[in-house]
OpenMM code with the backbone's topology and positions (N, CA, C; nanometers):
from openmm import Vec3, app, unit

residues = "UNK UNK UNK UNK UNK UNK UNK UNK UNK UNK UNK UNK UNK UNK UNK UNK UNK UNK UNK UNK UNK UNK UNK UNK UNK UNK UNK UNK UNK UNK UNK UNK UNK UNK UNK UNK UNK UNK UNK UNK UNK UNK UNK UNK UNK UNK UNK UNK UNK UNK UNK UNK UNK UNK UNK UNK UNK UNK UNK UNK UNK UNK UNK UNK UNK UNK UNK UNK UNK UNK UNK UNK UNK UNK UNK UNK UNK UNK UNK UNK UNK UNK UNK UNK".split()
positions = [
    Vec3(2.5148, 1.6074, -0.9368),
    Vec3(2.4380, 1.5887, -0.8143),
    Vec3(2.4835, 1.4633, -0.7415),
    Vec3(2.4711, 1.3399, -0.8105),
    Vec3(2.5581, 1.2507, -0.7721),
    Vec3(2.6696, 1.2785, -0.6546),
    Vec3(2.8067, 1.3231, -0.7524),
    Vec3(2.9115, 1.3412, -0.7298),
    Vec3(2.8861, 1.4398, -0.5434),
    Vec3(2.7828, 1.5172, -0.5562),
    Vec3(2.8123, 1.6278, -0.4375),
    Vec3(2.7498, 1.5289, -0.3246),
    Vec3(2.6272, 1.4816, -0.4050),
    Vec3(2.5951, 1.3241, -0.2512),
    Vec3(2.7022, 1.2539, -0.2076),
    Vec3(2.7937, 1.1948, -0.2912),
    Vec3(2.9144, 1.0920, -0.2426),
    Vec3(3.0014, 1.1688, -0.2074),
    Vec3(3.0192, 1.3503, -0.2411),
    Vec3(3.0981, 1.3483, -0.1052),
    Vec3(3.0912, 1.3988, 0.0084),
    Vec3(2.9456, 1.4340, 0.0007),
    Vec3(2.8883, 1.4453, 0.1387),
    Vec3(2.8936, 1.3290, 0.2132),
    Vec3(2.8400, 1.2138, 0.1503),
    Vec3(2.8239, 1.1196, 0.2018),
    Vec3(3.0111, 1.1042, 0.2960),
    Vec3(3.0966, 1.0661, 0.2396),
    Vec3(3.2411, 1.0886, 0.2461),
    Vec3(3.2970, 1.1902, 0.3235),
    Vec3(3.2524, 1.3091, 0.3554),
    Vec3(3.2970, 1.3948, 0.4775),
    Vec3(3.2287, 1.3639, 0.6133),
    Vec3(3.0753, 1.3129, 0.5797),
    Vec3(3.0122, 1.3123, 0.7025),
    Vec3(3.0575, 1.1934, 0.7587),
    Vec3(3.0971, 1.0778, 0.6967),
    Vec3(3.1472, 0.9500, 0.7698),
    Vec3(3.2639, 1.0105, 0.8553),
    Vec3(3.3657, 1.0907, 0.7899),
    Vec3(3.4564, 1.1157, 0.8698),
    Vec3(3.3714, 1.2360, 0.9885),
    Vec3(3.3436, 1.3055, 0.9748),
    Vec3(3.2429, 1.4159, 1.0321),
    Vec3(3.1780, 1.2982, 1.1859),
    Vec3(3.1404, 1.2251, 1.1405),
    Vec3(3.0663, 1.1273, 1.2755),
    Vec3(3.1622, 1.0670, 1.3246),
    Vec3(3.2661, 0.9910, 1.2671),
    Vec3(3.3957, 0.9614, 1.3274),
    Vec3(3.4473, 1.0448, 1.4135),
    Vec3(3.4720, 1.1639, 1.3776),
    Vec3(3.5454, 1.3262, 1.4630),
    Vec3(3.5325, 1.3971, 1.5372),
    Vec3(3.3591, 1.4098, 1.4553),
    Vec3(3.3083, 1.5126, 1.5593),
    Vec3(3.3126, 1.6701, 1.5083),
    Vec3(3.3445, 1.6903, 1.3366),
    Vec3(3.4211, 1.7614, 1.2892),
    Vec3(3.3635, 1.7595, 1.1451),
    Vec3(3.2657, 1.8722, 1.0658),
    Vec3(3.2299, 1.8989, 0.9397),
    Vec3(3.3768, 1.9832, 0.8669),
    Vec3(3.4189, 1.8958, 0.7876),
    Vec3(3.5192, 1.9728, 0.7465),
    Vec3(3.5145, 2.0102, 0.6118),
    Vec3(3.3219, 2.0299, 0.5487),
    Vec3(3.3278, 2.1175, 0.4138),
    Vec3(3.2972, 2.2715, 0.5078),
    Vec3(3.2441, 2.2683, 0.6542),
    Vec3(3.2085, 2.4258, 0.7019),
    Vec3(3.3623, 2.4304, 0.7557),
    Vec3(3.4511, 2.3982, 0.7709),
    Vec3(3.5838, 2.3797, 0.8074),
    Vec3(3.6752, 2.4962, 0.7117),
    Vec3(3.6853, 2.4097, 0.5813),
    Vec3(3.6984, 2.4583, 0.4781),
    Vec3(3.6223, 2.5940, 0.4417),
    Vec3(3.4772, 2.6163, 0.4155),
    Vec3(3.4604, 2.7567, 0.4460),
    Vec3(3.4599, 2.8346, 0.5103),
    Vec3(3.5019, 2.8020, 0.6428),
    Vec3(3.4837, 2.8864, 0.7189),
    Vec3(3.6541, 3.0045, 0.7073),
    Vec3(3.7454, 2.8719, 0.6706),
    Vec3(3.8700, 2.9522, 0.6093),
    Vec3(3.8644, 2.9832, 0.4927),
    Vec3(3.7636, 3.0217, 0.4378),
    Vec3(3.7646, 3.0705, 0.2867),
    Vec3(3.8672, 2.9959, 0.1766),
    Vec3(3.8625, 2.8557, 0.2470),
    Vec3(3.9065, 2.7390, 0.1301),
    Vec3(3.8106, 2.7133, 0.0124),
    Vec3(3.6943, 2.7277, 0.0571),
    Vec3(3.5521, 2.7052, -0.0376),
    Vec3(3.4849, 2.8297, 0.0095),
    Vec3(3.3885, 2.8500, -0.1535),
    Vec3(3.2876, 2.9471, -0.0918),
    Vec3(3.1834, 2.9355, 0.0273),
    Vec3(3.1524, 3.0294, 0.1142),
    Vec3(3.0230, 2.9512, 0.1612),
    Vec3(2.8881, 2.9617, 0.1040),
    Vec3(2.8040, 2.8778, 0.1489),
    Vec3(2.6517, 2.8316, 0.1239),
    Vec3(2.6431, 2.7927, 0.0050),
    Vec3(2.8148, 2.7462, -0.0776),
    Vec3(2.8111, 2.6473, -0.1920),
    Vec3(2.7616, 2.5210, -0.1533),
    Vec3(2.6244, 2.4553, -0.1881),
    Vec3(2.6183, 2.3476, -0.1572),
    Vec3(2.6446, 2.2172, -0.3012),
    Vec3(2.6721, 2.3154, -0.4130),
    Vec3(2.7243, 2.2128, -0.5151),
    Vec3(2.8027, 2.1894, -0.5222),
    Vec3(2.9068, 2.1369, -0.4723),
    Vec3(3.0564, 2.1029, -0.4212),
    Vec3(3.1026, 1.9948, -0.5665),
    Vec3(3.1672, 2.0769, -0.6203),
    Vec3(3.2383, 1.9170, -0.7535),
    Vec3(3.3486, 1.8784, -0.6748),
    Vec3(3.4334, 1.7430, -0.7853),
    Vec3(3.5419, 1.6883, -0.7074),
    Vec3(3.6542, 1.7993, -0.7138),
    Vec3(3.6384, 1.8660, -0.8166),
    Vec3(3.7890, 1.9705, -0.8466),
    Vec3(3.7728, 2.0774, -0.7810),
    Vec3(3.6410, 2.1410, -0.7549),
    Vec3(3.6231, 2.2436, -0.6435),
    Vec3(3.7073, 2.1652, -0.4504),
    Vec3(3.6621, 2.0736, -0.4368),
    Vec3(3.6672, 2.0356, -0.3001),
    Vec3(3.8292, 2.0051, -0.3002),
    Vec3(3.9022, 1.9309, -0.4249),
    Vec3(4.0169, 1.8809, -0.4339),
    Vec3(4.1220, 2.0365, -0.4508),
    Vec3(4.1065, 2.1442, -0.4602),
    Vec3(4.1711, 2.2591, -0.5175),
    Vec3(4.1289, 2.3099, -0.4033),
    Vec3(4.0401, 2.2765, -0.3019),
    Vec3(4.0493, 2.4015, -0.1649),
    Vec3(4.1300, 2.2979, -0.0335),
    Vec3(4.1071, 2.1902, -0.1090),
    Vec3(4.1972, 2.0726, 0.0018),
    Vec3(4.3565, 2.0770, -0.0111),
    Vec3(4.4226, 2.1210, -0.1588),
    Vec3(4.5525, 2.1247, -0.1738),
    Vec3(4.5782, 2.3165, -0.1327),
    Vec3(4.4996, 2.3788, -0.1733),
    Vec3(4.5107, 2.5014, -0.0728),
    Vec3(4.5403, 2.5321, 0.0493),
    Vec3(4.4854, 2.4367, 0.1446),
    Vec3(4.4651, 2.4569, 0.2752),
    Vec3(4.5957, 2.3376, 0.2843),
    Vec3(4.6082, 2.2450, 0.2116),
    Vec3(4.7652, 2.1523, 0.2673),
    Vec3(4.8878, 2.2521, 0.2195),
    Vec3(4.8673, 2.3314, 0.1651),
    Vec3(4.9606, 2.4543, 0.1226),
    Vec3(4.9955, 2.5279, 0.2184),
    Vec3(4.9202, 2.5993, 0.2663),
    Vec3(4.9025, 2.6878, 0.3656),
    Vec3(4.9343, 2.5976, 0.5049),
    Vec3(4.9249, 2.4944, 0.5364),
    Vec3(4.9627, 2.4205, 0.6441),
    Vec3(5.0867, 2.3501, 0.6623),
    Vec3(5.1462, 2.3416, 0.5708),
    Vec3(5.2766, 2.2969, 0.5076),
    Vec3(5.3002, 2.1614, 0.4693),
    Vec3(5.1589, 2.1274, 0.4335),
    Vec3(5.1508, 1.9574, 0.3981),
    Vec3(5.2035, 1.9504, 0.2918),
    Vec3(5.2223, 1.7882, 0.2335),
    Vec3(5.1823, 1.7605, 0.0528),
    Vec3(5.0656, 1.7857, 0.0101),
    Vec3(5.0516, 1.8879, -0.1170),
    Vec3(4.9689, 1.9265, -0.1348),
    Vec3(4.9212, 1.7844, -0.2483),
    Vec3(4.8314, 1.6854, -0.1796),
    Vec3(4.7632, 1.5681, -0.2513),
    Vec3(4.5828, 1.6178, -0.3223),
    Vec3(4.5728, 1.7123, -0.2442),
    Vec3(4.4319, 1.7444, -0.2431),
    Vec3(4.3169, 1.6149, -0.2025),
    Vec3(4.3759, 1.5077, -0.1530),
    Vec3(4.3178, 1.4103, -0.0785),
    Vec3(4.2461, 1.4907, 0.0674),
    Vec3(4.1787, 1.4058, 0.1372),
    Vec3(4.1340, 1.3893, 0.2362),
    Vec3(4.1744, 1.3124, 0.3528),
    Vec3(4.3211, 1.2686, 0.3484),
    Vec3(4.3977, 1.2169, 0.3916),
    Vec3(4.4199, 1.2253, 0.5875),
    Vec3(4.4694, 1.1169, 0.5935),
    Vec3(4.5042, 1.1391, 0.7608),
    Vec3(4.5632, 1.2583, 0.8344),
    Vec3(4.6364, 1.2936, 0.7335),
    Vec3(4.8227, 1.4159, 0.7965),
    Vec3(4.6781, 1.5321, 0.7968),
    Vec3(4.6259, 1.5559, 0.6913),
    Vec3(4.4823, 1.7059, 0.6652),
    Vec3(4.4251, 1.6392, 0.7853),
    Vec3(4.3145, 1.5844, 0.8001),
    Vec3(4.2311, 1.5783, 0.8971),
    Vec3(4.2810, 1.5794, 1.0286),
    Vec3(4.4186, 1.5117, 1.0371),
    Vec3(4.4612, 1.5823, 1.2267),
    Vec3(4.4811, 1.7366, 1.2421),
    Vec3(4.5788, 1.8193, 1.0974),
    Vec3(4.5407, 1.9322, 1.0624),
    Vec3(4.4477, 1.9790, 1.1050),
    Vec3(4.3156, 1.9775, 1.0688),
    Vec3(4.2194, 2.0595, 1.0298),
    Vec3(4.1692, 2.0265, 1.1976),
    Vec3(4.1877, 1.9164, 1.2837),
    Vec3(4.1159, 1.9166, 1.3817),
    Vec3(4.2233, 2.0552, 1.4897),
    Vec3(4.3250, 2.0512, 1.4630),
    Vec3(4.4479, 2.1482, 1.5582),
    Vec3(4.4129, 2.2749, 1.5766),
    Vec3(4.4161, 2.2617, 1.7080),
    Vec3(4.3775, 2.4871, 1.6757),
    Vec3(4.4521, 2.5582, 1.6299),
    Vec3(4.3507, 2.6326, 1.5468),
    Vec3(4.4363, 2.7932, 1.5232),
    Vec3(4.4488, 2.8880, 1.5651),
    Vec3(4.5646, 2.9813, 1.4639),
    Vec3(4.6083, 3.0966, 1.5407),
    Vec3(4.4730, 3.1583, 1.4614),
    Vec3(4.4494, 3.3135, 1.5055),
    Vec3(4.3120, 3.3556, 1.4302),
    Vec3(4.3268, 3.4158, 1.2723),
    Vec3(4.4770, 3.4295, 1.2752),
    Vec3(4.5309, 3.4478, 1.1058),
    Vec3(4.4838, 3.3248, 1.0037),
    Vec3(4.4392, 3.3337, 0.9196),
    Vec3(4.3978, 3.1951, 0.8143),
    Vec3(4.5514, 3.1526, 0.7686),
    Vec3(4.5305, 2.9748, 0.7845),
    Vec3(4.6444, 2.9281, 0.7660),
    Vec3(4.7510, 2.8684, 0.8219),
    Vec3(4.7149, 2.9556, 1.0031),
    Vec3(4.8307, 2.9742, 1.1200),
    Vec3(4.7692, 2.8487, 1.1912),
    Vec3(4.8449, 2.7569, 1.2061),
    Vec3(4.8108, 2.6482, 1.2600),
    Vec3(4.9154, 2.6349, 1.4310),
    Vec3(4.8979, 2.6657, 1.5577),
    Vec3(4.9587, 2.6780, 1.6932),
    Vec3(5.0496, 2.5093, 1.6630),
    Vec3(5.1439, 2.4925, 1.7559),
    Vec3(5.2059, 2.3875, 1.7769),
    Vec3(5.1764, 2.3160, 1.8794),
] * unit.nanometer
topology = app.Topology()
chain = topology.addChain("A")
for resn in residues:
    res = topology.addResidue(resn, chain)
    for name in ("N", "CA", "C"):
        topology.addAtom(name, app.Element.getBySymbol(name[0]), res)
């Protein structure tokens, strides 16, 4: 329980920074399940190196700068397809 507060706590800082929830981000591309609200670190870290997979990042499974300009870029409507 802990663990899912701190990283809520930890998306929403960036989330108010952005402008941008990026655990509904993540489900919404079926990186995470949805209406999981028990999020562990290896669940969130294994849909974060997924989605840097699929985007053609290093897959760090961080939360990193290179993911979050990612995740803000539009997509194509294929999961994965990120426009230039």
């Amino acid at each position: 329980m802990l663990l899912t507060s701190l990283l809520v706590l930890v998306l929403s800082s960036h989330s108010l920074a952005r402008n941008v929830d990026y655990t509904e981000f993540l489900q919404k591309y079926n990186y995470l399940p949805r209406g999981n609200n028990q999020l562990s670190s290896t669940s969130l870290t294994e849909a974060l190196k997924n989605m840097q997979r699929m985007a053609g990042l290093e897959e760090t499974g961080d939360l990193d700068e290179r993911t979050l300009r990612m995740m803000e870029r539009p997509r194509w409507w294929t999961p994965g397809c990120w426009r230039n």
